[in-house]
N, C-alpha and C positions, 0 to 999 in steps of 0.2 A: 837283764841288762840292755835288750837290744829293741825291749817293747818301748822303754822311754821316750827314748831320741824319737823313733818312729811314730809314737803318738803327737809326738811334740813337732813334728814335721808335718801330720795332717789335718793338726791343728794352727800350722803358717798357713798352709794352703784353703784351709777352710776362709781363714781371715783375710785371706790375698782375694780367694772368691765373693768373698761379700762387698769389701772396700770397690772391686772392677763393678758388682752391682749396682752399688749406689753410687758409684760414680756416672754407671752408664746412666742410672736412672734421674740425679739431675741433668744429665745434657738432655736427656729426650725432653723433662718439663722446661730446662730454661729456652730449649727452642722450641716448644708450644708458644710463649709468653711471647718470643721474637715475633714469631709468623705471625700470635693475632696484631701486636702494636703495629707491623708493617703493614697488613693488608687495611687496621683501618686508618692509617696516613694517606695509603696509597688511595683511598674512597673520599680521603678529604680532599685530596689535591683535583678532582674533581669539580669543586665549589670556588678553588683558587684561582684554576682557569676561566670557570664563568667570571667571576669577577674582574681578571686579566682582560676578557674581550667585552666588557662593558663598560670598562676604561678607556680601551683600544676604541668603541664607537664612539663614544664620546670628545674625544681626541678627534678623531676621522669627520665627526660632523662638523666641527669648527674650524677645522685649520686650515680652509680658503676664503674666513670669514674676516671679514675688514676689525671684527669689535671681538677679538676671539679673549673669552673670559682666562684667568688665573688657574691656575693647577690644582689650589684646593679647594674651587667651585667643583672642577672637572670632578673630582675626586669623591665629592659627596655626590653629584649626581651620579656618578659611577656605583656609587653605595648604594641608592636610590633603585637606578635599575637593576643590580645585582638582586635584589628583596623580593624585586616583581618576579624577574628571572629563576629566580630558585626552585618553586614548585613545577617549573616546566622542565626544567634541567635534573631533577630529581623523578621525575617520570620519562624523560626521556632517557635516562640511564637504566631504570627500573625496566619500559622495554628494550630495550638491546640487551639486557643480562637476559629478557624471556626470550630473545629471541635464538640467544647462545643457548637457553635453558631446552628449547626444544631440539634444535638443529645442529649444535656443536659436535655430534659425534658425523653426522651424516656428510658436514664438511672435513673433519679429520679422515672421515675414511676415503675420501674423494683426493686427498692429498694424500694421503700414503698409499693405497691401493689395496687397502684391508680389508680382509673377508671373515664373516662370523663363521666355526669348523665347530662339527661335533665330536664326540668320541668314536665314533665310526670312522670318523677322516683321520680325527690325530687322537690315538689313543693313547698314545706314550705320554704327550701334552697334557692331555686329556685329566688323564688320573693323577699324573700328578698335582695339576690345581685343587682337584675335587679333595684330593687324601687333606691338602693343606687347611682348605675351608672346613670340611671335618672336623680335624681333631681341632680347630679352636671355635666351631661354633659359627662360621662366619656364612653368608648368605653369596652362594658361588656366580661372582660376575661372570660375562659373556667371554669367552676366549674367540678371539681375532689371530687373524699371518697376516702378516703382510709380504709379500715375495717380492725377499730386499736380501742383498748380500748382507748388507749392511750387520753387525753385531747393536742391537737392541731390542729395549722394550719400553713398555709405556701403561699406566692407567688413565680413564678419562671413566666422566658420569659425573651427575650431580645428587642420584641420589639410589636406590639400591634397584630400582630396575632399571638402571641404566650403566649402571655400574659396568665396564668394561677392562680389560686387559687383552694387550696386543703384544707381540711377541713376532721378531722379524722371521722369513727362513734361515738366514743366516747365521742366530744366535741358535735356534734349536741343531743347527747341523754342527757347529763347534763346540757347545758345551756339553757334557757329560750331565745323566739325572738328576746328581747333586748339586752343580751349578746352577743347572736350570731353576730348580726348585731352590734353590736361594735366590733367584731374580724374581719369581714366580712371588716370593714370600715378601722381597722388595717391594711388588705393586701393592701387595695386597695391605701391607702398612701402610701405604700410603693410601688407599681408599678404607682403610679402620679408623686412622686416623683423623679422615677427612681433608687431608693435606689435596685431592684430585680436586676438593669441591673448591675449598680454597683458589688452589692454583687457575683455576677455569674461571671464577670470580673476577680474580685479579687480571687475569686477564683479557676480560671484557671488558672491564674498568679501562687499563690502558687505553684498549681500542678506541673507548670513546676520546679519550684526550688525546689520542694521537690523532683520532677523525676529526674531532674540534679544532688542534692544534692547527695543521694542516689546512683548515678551511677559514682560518681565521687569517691564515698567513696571506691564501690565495686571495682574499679580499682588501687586502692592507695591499699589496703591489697592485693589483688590478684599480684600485683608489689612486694609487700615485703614478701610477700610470697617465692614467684618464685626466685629472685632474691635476697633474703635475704643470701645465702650459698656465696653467691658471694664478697662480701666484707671480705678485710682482716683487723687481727688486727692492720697491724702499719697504716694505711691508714684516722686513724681518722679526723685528723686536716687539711685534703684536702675534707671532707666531709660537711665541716662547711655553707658553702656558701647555698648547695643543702636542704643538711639539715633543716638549718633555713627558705629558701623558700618553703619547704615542710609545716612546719609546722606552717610559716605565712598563706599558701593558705587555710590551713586546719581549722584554727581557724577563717578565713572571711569566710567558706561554715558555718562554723557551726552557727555562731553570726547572719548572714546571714537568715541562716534555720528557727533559733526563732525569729529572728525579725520578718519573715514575716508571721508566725502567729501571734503574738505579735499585729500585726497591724491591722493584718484579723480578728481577734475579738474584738479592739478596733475599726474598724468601724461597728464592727455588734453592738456595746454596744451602740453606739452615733444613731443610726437608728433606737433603738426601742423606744426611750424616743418622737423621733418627729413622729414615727406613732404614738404612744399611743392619741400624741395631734390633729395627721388628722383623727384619729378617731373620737373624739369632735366635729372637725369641721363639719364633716361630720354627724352627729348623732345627734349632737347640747345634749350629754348625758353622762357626766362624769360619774357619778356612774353606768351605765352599763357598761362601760369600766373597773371603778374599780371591781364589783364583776363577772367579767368574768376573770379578771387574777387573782384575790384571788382563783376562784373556779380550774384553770387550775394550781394553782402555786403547785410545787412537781406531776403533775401527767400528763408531757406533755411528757414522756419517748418513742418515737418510736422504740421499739425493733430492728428493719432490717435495722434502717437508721444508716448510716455512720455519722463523723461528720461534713461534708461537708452541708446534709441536714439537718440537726439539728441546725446550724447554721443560716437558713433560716425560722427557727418557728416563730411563736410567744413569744414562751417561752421553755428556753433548760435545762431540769436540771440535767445536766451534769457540775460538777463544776470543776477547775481546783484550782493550787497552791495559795493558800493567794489571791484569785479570780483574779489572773494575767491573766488569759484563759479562765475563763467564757467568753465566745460570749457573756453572755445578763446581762444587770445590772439585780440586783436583783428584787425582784417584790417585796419588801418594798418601794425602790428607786424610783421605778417606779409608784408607787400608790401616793407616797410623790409626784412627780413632779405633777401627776395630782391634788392632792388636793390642792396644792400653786399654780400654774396656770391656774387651768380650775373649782377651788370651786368646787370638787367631796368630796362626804364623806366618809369615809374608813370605813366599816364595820368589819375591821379586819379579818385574817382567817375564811374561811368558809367550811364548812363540806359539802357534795355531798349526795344525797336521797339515800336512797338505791333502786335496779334496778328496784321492783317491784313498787313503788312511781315515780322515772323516766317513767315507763308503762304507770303509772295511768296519769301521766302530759300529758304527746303526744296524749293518747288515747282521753283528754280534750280537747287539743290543735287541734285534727284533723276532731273532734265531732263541733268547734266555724266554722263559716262561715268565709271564707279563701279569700284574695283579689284572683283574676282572674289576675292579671295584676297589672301593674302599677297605672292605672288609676281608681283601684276598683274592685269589685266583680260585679254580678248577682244581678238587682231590687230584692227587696225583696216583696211579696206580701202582700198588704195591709190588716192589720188587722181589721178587721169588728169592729164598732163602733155604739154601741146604744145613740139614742138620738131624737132627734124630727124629725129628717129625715132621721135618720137610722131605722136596724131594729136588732132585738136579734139575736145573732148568733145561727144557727140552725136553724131559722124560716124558713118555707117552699117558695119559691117563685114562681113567673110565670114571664111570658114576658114582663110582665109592672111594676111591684114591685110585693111587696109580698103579697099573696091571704088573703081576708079578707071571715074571718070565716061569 
């Protein structure tokens, strides 16, 4: 009578577990599909801007000019040199992504104050990446500290011998090994999945149109500057053409400029909801994933970092307008995604030990016998057992057993 019902219960739950599956597993593919459509928008608006500032010189060249032509001359010559411009502009982006391609870690670590450790330094760190690379196969990046109060972490690389993962002191002294190693499982989805190469991509991309951006501006004031005494008063209504292509090119740098952040942290917002879930996979442990970002959420602040790196955390709490520019969904959103897809429990907000309590945990933690490896620690030595063919521990022995009084 009582096998039924209970069959019939772990056959709800079998089906509750599949449905959370593939649930999880279209959000992770429909935000594959996101991040690649955004980063290559975000490579197109590169091409928008050249075009923008070769309207903008066009405009700029005539408009102290007594015979200054119509808008949609400006406009086709703009087209003109935009054609000629393209292949310079497309190698000029192609070196600055080599140049992130070689140097990018060696400037992040110069802004954070990160140092490559081996297992010798931090063994507790240590093995737990290596156990995680292990059992899925994965090719074990460089582990990094950075000595920061700070609660974070971060991966960066473009490609597998570069591959890196950083981790602050502050997050290894408050989280416990199973936190850890849910952040740890964090980076490492996000460099499986390639979302590190992406993100460093897109972000050189930026650079470049915020560097164009910026230097097209300084030359439009520096022009009106200088040449501003130049123009006289009846002259206005031959200025109209120059004019308005002036301040059409000006208004695509600008639209331009926020889009392409706009973009650059709506792909970082779509790429922390599908770590959060290769974490999981990898850990096979929602609720250490949940109370590792409950304990990091508001205290993942890296002082020295830019926010180019900050963008590349785990967790940024750095907010922007009506969270239009927050890089990371919130870490409510984020703890929801996991309890409807991966059956984690939210513990709600959590409070941090204080540092002496933190002391006391590690000092436990380094006192418990520690894996050696992957594959385990050191036999343990067998504990002396009384019984009919044992003897009392302490008892005196000789060469054959123990000496009979």
């Amino acid at each position: 009578m009582d096998a039924r019902p209970k069959a019939g219960h772990d056959v709800g739950e079998a089906e509750l577990d599949i449905m959370a599956a593939y649930g999880l597993y279209t959000h992770i593919q429909s935000n594959k599909r996101r991040s690649i459509a955004l980063l290559i928008g975000l490579f197109f608006l590169v091409y928008v801007m050249v075009f923008a500032g070769a309207l903008l010189a066009e405009g700029l060249g005539v408009y102290y000019s007594y015979d200054a032509p119509p808008i949609d001359y400006l406009i086709r010559a703009a087209v003109y040199d935009f054609i000629k411009a393209l292949p310079f502009a497309t190698i000029g982006t192609v070196v600055w992504i080599a140049i992130a391609y070689k140097f990018h870690q060696r400037m992040i670590d110069a802004v954070t104050g990160a140092q490559p450790v081996t297992r010798r330094e931090e063994p507790r760190l240590y093995n737990l990446l290596e156990n995680l690379c292990i059992s899925r196969g994965i090719t074990m990046p460089t582990l990094r500290i950075a000595d920061d109060d700070a609660l974070n972490a971060f991966a960066t690389g473009l490609n597998e011998k570069q591959y890196s993962i950083t981790v602050t002191r502050g997050l290894i002294n408050a989280l416990n090994d199973k936190e850890i190693e849910a952040v740890l499982g964090h980076e490492l989805t996000h460099i499986r999945n390639g979302d590190v190469r992406m993100l460093v991509i897109a972000v050189v991309i930026a650079g470049v149109i915020s560097f164009f951006g910026e230097l097209v501006f300084r030359i439009f004031f520096q022009n009106m500057m200088w040449g501003g005494g130049r123009r006289s008063s009846g002259d206005g209504d031959r200025k109209g053409g120059a004019g308005l292509a002036i301040i059409i090119a000006a208004a695509i740098i600008a639209v331009v400029w926020v889009l392409s952040i706009v973009i650059r942290f709506a792909l970082s917002r779509q790429r922390e909801f599908l770590a959060d879930a290769g974490s999981v996979e990898l850990t096979k442990n929602p609720d250490a994933m949940i109370s590792a970002l409950r304990k990091i959420e508001g205290r993942g602040e890296i002082p020295g970092a830019n926010s180019a790196v900050m963008e590349m955390c785990i967790d940024n709490p750095r907010v922007g307008f009506s969270n239009v520019f927050d890089t990371h969904p919130p870490v409510e959103a984020r703890v929801e995604a996991l309890v409807k897809f991966a059956g984690g429990h939210d513990p709600g907000p959590l409070a941090l030990e204080a540092p002496e309590q933190q002391a006391q945990i590690r000092d436990q933690s380094a006192a418990e016998p520690t894996d050696a490896g992957p594959w385990g620690g050191a036999a343990q030595e067998p504990t002396p057992q009384s019984g009919p063919w044992g003897q009392e521990p302490g008892a005196p022995t000789g060469p054959w057993g123990p000496k009979q009084n």
